[in-house]
KEDOTI-669242 format. One line per field, with one value per residue (C-alpha): residue number from 1; residue in three letters; x, y negated, z. Coordinates in steps of 0.5 Angstrom, whole numbers, plus 2048, in hexadecimal, padded with zeros to 3 digits. Layout:
// KEDOTI-669242
seq	NUM; ... .
type	ALA; ... .
c1	X; ... .
c2	Y; ... .
c3	Z; ... .
// end
This chain:
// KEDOTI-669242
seq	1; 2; 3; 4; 5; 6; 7; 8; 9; 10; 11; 12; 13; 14; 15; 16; 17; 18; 19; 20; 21; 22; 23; 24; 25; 26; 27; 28; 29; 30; 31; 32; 33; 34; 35; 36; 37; 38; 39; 40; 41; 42; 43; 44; 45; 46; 47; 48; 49; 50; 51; 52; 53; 54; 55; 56; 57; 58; 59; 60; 61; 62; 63; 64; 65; 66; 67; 68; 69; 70; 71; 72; 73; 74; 75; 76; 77; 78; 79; 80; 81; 82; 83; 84; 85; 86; 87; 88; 89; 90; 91; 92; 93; 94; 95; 96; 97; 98; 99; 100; 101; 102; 103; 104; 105; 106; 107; 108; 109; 110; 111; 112; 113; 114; 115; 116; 117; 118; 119; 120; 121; 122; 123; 124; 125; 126; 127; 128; 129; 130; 131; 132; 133; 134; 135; 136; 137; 138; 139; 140; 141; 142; 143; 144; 145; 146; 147; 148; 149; 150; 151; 152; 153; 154; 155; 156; 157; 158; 159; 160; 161; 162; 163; 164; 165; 166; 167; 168; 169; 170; 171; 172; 173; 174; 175; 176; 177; 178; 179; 180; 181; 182; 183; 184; 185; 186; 187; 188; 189; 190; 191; 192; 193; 194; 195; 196; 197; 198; 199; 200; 201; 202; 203; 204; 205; 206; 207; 208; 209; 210; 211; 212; 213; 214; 215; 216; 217; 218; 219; 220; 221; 222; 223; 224; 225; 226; 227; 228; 229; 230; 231; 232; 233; 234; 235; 236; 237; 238; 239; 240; 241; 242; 243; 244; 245; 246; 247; 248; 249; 250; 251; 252; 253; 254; 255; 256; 257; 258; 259; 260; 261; 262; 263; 264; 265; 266; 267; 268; 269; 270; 271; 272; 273; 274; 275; 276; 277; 278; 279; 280; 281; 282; 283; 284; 285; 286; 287; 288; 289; 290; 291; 292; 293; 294; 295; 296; 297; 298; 299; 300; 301; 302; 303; 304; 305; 306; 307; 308; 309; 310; 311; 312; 313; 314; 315; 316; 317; 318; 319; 320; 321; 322; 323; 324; 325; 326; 327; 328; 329; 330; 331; 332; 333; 334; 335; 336; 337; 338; 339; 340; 341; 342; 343; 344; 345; 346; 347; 348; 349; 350; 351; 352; 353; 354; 355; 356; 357; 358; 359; 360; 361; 362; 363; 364; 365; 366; 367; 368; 369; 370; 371; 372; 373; 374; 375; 376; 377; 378; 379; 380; 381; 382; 383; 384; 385; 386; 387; 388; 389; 390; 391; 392; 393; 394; 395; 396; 397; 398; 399; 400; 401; 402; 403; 404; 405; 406; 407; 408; 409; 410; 411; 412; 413; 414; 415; 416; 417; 418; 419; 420; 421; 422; 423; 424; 425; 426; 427; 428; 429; 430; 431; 432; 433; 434; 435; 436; 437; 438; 439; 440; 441; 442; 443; 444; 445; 446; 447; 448; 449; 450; 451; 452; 453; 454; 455; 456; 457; 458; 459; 460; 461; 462; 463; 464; 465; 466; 467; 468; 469; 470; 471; 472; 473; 474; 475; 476; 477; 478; 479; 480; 481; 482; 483; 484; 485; 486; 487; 488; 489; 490 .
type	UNK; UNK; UNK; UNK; UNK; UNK; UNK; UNK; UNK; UNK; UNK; UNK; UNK; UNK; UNK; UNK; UNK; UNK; UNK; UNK; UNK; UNK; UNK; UNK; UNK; UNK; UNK; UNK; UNK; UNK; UNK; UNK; UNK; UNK; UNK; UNK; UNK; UNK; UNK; UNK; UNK; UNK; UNK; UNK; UNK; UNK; UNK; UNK; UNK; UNK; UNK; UNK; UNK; UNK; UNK; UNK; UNK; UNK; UNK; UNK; UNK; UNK; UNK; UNK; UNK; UNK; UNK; UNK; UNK; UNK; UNK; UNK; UNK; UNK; UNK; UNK; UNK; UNK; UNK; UNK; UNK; UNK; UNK; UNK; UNK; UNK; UNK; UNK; UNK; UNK; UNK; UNK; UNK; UNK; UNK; UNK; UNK; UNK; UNK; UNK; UNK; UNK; UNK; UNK; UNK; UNK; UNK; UNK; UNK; UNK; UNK; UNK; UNK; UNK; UNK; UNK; UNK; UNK; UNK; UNK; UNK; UNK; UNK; UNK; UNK; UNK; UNK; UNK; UNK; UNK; UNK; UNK; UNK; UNK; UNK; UNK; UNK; UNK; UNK; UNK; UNK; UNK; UNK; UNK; UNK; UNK; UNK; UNK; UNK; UNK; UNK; UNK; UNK; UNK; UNK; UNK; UNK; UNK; UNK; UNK; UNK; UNK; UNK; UNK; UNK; UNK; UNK; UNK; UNK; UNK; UNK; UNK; UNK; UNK; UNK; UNK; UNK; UNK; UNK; UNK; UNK; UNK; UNK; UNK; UNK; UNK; UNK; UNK; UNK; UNK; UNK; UNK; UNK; UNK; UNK; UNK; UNK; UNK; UNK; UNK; UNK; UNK; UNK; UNK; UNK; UNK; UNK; UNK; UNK; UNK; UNK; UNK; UNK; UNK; UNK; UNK; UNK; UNK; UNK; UNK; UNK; UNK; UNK; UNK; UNK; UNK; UNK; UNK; UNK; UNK; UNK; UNK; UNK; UNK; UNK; UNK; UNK; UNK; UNK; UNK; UNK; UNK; UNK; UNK; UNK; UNK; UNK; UNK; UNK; UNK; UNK; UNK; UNK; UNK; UNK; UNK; UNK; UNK; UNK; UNK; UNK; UNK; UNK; UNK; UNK; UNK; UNK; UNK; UNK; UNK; UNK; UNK; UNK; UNK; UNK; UNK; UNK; UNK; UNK; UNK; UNK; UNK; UNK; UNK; UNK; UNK; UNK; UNK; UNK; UNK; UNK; UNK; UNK; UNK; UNK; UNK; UNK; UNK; UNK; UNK; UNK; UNK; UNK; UNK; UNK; UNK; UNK; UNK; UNK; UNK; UNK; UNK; UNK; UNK; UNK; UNK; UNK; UNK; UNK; UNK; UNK; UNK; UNK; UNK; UNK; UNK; UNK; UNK; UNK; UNK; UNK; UNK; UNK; UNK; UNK; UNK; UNK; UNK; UNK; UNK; UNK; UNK; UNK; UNK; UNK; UNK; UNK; UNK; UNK; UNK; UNK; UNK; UNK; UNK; UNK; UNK; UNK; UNK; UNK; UNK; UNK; UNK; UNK; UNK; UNK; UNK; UNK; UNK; UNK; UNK; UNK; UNK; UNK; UNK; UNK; UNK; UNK; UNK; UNK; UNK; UNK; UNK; UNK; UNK; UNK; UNK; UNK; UNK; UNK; UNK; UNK; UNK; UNK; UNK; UNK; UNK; UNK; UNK; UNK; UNK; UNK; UNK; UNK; UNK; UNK; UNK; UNK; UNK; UNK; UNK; UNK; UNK; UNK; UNK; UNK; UNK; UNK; UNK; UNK; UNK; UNK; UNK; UNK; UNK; UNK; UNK; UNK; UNK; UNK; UNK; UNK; UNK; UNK; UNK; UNK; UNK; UNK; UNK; UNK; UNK; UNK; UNK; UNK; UNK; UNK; UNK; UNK; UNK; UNK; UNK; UNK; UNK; UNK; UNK; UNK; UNK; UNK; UNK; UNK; UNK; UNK; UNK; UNK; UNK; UNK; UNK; UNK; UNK; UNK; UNK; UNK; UNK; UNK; UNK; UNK; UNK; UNK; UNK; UNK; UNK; UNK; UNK; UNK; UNK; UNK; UNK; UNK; UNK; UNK; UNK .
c1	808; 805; 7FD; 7F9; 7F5; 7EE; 7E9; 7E5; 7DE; 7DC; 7D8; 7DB; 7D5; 7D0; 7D6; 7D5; 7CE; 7CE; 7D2; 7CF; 7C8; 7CB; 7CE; 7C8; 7C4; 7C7; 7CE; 7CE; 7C9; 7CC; 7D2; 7CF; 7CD; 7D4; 7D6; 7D1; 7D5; 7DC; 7DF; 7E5; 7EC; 7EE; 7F5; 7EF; 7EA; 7EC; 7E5; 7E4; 7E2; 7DD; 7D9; 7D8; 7D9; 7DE; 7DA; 7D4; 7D7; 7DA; 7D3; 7CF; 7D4; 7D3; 7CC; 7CD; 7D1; 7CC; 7C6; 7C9; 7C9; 7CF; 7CF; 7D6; 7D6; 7D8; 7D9; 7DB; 7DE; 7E4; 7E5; 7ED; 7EC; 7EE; 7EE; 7EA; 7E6; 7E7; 7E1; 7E3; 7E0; 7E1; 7DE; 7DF; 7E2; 7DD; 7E2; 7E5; 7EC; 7EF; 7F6; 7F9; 7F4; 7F6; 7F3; 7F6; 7F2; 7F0; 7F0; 7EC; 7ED; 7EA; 7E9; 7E4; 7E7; 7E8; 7EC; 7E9; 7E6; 7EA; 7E8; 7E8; 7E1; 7DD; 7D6; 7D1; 7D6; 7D8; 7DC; 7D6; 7D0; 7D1; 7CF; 7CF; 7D0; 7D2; 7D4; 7D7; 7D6; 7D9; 7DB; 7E0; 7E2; 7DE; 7E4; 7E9; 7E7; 7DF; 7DE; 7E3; 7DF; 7D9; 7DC; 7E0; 7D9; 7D7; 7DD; 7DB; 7D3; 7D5; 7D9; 7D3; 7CD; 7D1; 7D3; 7DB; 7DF; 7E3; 7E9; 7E7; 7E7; 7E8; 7E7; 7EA; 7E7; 7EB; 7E9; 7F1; 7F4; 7F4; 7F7; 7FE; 7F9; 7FD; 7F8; 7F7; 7FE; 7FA; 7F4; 7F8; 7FB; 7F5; 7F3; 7F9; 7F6; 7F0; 7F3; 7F6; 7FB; 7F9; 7FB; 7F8; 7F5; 7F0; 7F2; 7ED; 7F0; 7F5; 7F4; 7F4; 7F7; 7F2; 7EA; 7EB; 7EE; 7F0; 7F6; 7FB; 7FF; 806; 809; 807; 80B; 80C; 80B; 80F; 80B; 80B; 80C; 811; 811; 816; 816; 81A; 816; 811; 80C; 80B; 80E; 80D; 810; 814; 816; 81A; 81B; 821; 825; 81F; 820; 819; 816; 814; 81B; 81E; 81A; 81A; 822; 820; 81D; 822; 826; 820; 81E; 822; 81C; 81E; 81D; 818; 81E; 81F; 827; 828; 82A; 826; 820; 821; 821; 823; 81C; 81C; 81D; 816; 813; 816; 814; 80D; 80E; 810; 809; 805; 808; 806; 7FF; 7FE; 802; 801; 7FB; 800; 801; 7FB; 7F6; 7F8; 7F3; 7F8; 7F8; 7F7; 7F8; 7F7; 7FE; 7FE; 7F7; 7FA; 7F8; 7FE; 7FE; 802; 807; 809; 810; 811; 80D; 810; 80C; 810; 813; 80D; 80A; 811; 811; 80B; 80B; 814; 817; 816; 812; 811; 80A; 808; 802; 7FF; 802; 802; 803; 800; 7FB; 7F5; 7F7; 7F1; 7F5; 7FC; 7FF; 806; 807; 80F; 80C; 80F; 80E; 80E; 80B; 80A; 807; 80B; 809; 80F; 80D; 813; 815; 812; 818; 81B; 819; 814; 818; 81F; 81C; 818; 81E; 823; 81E; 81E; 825; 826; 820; 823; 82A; 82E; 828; 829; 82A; 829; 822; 81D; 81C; 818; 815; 810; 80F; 807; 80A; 80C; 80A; 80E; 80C; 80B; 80E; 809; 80C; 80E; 808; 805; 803; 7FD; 7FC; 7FE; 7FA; 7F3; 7F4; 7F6; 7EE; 7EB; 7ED; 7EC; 7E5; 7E3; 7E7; 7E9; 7F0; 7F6; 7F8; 7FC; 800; 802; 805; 802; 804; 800; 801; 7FD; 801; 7FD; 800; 807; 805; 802; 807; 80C; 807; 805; 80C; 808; 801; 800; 7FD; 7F7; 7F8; 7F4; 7EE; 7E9; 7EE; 7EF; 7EF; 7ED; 7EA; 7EE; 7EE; 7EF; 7EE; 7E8; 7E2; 7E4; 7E0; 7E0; 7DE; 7D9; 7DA; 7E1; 7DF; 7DA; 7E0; 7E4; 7E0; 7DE; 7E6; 7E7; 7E2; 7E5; 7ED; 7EA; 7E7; 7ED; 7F1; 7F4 .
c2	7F9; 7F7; 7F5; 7F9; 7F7; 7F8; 7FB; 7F7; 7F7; 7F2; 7F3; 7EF; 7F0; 7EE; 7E9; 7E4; 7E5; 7E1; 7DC; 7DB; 7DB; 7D5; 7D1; 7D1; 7D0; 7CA; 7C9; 7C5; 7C2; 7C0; 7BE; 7BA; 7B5; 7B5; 7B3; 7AE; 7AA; 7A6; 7A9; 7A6; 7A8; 7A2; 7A1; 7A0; 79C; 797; 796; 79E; 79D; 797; 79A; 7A1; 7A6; 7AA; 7AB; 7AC; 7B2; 7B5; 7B4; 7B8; 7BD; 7BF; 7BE; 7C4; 7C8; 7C8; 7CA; 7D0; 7D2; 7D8; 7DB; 7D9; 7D2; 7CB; 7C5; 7BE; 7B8; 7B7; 7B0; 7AB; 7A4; 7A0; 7A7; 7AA; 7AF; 7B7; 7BC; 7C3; 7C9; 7D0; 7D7; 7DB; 7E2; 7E8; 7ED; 7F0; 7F0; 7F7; 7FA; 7F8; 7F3; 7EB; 7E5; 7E1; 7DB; 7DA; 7D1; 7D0; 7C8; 7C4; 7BC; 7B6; 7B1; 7AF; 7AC; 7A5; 7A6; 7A4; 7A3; 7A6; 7AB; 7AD; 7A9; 7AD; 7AE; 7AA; 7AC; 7AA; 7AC; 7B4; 7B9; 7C1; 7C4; 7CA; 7CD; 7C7; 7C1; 7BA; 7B4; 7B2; 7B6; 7BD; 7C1; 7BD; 7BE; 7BE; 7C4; 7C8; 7C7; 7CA; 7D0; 7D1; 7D2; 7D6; 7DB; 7DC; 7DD; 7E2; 7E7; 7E4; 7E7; 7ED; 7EE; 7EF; 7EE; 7E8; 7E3; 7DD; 7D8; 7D0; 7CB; 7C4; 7BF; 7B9; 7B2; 7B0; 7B4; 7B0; 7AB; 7B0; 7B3; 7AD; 7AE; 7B6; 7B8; 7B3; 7B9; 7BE; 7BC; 7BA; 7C1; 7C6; 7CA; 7CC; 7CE; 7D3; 7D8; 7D7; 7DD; 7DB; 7D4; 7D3; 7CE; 7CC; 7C5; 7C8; 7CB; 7D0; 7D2; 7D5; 7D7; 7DE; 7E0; 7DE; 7D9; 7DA; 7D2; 7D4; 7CD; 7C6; 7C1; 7BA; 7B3; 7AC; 7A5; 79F; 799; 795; 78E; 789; 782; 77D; 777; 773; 772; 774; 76F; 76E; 775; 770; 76B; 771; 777; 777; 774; 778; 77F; 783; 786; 78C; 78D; 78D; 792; 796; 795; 797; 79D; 7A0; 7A1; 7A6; 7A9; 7AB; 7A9; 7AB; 7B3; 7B1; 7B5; 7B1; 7B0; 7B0; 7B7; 7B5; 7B6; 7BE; 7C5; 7CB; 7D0; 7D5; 7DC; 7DE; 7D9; 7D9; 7E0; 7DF; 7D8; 7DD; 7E2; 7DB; 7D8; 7E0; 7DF; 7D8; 7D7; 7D1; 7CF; 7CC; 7C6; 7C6; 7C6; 7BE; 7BA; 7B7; 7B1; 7B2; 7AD; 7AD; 7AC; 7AC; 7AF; 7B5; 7B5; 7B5; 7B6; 7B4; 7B9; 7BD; 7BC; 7C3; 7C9; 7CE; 7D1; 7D3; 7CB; 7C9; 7CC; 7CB; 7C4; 7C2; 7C6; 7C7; 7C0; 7B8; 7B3; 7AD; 7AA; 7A2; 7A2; 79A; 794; 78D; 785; 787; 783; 786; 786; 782; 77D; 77E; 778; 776; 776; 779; 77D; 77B; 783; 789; 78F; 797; 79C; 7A1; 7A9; 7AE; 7B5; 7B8; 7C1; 7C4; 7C5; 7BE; 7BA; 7B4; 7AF; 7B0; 7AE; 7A8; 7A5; 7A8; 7A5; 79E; 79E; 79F; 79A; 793; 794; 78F; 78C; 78A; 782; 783; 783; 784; 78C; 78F; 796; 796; 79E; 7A0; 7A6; 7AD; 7B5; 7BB; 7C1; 7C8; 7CF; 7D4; 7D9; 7E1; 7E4; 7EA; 7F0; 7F0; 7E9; 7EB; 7F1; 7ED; 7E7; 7ED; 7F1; 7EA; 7E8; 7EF; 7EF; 7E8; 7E7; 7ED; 7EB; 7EC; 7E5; 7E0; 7DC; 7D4; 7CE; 7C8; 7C1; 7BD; 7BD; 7BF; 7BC; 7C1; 7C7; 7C4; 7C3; 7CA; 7CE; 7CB; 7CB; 7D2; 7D6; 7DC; 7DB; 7DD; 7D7; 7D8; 7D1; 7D2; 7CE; 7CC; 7C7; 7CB; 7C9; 7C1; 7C2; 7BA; 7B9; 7B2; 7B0; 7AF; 7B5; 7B9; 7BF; 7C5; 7CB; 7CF; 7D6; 7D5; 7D2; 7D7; 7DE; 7D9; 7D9; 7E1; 7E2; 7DF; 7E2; 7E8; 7E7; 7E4; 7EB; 7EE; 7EA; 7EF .
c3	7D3; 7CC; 7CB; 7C9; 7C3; 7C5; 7C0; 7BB; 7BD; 7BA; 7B3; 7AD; 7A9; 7AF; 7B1; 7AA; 7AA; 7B1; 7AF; 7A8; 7AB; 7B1; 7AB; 7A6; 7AC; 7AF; 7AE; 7A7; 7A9; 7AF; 7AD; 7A7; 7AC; 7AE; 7A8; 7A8; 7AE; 7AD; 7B3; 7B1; 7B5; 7BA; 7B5; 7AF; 7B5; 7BA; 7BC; 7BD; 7C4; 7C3; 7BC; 7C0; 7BA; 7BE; 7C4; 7BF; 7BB; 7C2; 7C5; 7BF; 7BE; 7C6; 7C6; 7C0; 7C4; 7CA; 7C7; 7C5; 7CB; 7CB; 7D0; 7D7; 7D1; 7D6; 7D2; 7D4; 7D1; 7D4; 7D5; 7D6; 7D6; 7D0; 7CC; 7C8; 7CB; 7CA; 7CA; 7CE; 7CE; 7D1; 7D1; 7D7; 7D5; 7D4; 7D4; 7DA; 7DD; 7DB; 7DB; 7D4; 7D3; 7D4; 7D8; 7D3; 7D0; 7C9; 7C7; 7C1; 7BE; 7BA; 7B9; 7B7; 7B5; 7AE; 7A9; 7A6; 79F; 79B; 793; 78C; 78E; 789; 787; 78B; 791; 797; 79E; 7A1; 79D; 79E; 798; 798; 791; 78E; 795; 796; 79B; 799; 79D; 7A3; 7A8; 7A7; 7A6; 7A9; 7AE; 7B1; 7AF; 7B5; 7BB; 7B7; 7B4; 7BB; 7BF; 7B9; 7B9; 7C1; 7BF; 7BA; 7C0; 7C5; 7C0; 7BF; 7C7; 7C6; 7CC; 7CB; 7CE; 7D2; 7CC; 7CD; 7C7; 7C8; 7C2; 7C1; 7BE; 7BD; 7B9; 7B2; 7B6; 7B8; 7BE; 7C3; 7C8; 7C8; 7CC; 7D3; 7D2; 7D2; 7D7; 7DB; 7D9; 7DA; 7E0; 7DD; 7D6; 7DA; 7D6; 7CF; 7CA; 7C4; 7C1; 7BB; 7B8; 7B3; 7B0; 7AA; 7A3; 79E; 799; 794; 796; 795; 79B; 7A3; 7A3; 7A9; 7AA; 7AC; 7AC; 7AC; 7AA; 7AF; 7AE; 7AF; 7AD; 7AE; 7AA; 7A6; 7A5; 7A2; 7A3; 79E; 79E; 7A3; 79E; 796; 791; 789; 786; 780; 785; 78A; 786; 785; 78C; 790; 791; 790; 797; 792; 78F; 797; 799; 792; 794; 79C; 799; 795; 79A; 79D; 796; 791; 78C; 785; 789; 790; 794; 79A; 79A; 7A2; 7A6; 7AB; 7A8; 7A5; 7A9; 7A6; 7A5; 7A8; 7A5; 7A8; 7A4; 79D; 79D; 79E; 79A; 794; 795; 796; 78F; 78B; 78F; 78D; 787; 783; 786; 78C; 788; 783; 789; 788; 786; 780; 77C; 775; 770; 768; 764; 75D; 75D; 761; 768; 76D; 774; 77A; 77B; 782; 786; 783; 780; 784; 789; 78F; 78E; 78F; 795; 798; 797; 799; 7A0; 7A2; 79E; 7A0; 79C; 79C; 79B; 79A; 79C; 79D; 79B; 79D; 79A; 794; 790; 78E; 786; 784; 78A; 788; 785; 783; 78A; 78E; 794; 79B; 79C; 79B; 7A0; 79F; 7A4; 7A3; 7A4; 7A5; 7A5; 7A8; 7A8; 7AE; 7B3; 7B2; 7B9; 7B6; 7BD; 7BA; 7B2; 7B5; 7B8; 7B1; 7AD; 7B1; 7B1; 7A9; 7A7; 7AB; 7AC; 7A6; 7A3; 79C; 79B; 7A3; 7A2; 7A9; 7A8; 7AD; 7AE; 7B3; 7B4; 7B5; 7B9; 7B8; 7B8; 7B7; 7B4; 7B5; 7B3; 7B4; 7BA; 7B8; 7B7; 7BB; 7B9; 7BB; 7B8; 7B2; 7B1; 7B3; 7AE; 7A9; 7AB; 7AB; 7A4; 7A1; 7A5; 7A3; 79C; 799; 799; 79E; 7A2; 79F; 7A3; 7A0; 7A3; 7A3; 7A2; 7A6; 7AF; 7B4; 7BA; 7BF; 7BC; 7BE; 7C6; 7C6; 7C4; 7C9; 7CE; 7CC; 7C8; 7C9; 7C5; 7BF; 7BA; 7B5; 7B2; 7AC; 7A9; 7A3; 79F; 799; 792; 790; 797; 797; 79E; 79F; 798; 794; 793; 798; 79A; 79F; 79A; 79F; 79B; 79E; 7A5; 7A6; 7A5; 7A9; 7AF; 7B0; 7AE; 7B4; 7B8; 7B6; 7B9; 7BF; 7BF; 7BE; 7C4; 7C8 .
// end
């Protein structure tokens, strides 16, 4: 029998004033002092466990969380030795079991964790010195992702403040995904039997694709890393001395790579590493790329320079737009994202380097396995060695990516209600380039729910970069949009 889609009591207009009133009330200013802690990932902070952030920034978000005092809300930080801790939450359901009505759950996720501060931010910025302006909040980790667990609870207070029936709702924040979430799957698996039958996730953790509608994510690509290393000598020599008879450690990698890469294109030159894209996904590939336009590669923050008195700038990989989005969402790149055994400039004499080390990024099409890549990627860089020089990758692990799964009727139509209430537009639907290894678990653990997976990483947001920002107008839409499928759940 289908579900019966229920009734939307919620009022939009009734349900944004709420929202807008608890994020101008005290979200932003919660979440700037946030920012204002380095809760680095473990991979970014070995000492993560010892300086206390992680457990500082779950412990403030739950204090948050309880002072709200929503009705049938239970939280406790769940804890596994020698991992990063989770806070879960759940809100008892308030509407009543019924013929056509389901028992189904519904998760909504997000993380604490950040990504390190990396360099380049304007002069009056800083990853941990948070600054709100022109509606938008600046430093790390805000939009990406410290803002989850907040807009979560103020979804549910805006169907509470209304009293609109709703599902049981459960919330699992992690403090490890910007590390590939290595320890997630030991929680969920801890707490399987109180997730219950899970029929939609809320995923809070992705982007979007302008700021002028809601933004479904319907794939997201996978990740292979590690890091590359090539040894030719014990310890560096004078370069006039050797050069010549010794060969260069970069020049072997360089040659290592090219058979990774072609880099005259970017195109990665292994089979293994490419997947057809499904038909479904070209074609709202081809609506997302009329939507967007060129803004899909002017949105960069490109380098310009003066030529001649002309100013130039750096040019895209292709000006196509639909190109574009496929290739940062369905076809592998490759990212060196680190480098070792280089002097600082000021400290590089005329020295042969013994080595030459690269961290690797390998983003990888959304239905290609990341173990199988790992292992082809390790196979391909160390075997037959240039000069037989010591070549080893030493992978930092791997995650598979995501295809959304068939869109229910229902879902469809309430992502729809939700953009044309909040935004006057309809819902758009783009893939991301980035990963979210959670959604890969879920949708194995849970093929039949529908996956909201969205967030507030629109344009020059620059998640992990410098300037970031969460752009509160957007995230305020976001947060009573989702209140409203929620509200739609059948």
């Amino acid at each position: 029998m289908t579900a019966r889609l229920p009734d939307c009591a919620l009022n939009t207009t009734q349900a944004l004033a709420h929202v807008s009133q608890s994020w101008d009330g005290d979200i932003v200013q919660r979440l700037s002092d946030y920012i204002a802690i380095p809760a680095k990932s473990p991979i970014f902070d070995a000492d993560w466990l010892a300086h206390g952030y992680l457990e500082t920034v779950v412990r403030d978000t739950a204090q948050w969380i309880e002072a709200q005092k929503l009705e049938g809300l239970t939280l406790e930080v769940v804890r596994l030795p020698g991992r990063t801790p989770v806070l879960f939450f759940e809100v008892a359901a308030t509407r009543s079991a019924q013929a056509g009505v389901s028992e189904q759950t519904v998760l909504m996720y997000g993380h604490l964790d950040k990504q390190p501060e990396f360099s380049g931010w304007r002069k009056d910025l800083g990853p941990w010195t948070p600054k709100y302006e022109d509606g938008k909040l600046y430093g790390r980790g805000g939009a990406d992702d410290g803002y989850a667990a907040y807009a979560a609870i103020a979804a549910i207070a805006a169907l509470k403040d209304q009293e609109v029936a709703h599902p049981r709702i459960l919330g699992l924040i992690e403090t490890c995904e910007e590390s590939g979430s290595y320890d997630l799957l030991p929680y969920v698996d801890a707490l399987r039997t109180r997730l219950g039958d899970v029929g939609l996730v809320v995923c809070l953790d992705s982007g979007a694709g302008n700021y002028d509608q809601l933004w479904l994510t319907n794939s997201l690509r996978g990740m292979a890393s590690g890091v590359l290393r090539v040894d030719v000598l014990t310890e560096g020599v004078h370069s006039g001395d050797a050069s010549g008879v010794v060969p260069s450690s970069f020049r072997v990698l360089r040659q290592v790579l090219d058979r990774l890469e072609d880099s005259a294109t970017g195109r990665l030159l292994p089979g293994i590493f490419h997947c057809e894209v499904p038909p479904e996904r070209l074609a709202q590939a081809r609506t997302t790329a009329d939507i967007l336009g060129d803004e899909v590669y002017k949105r960069f923050p490109w380098a310009h320079y003066d030529c001649g008195g002309a100013t130039q700038s750096v040019l895209p990989t292709t000006t196509d737009p639909l190109q574009a989005l496929l290739n940062r969402t369905w076809m592998p790149t490759l990212s060196v994202t680190g480098a070792e055994g280089f002097p600082a400039m000021r400290d590089a004499g005329n020295v042969l380097r013994p080595f030459t080390a690269f961290k690797l990024s390998l983003r990888l099409p959304p239905l290609v396995e990341a173990a199988t890549a790992v292992q082809a990627l390790k196979a391909l860089l160390e075997d037959n060695a240039p000069y037989q020089a010591k070549v080893t990758f030493e992978s930092s692990g791997g995650a598979t990516g995501w295809n959304a799964p068939d869109t229910a009727p229902w879902f469809e139509q309430a992502l729809n209600e939700a953009s044309q209430a909040h935004f006057g537009a309809g819902c758009g639907y783009i893939g991301q380039g980035g990963t979210i290894p959670l959604m890969n678990m879920l949708s194995r653990g849970f093929p039949k729910a529908q996956m909201m997976v969205c967030g507030v990483l629109g344009p020059k947001s620059n998640a992990h970069g410098p300037n970031e920002f969460l752009h509160v107008p957007y995230a305020k839409k976001l947060t009573a949009a989702v209140a409203q499928v929620i509200a739609r759940f059948p």
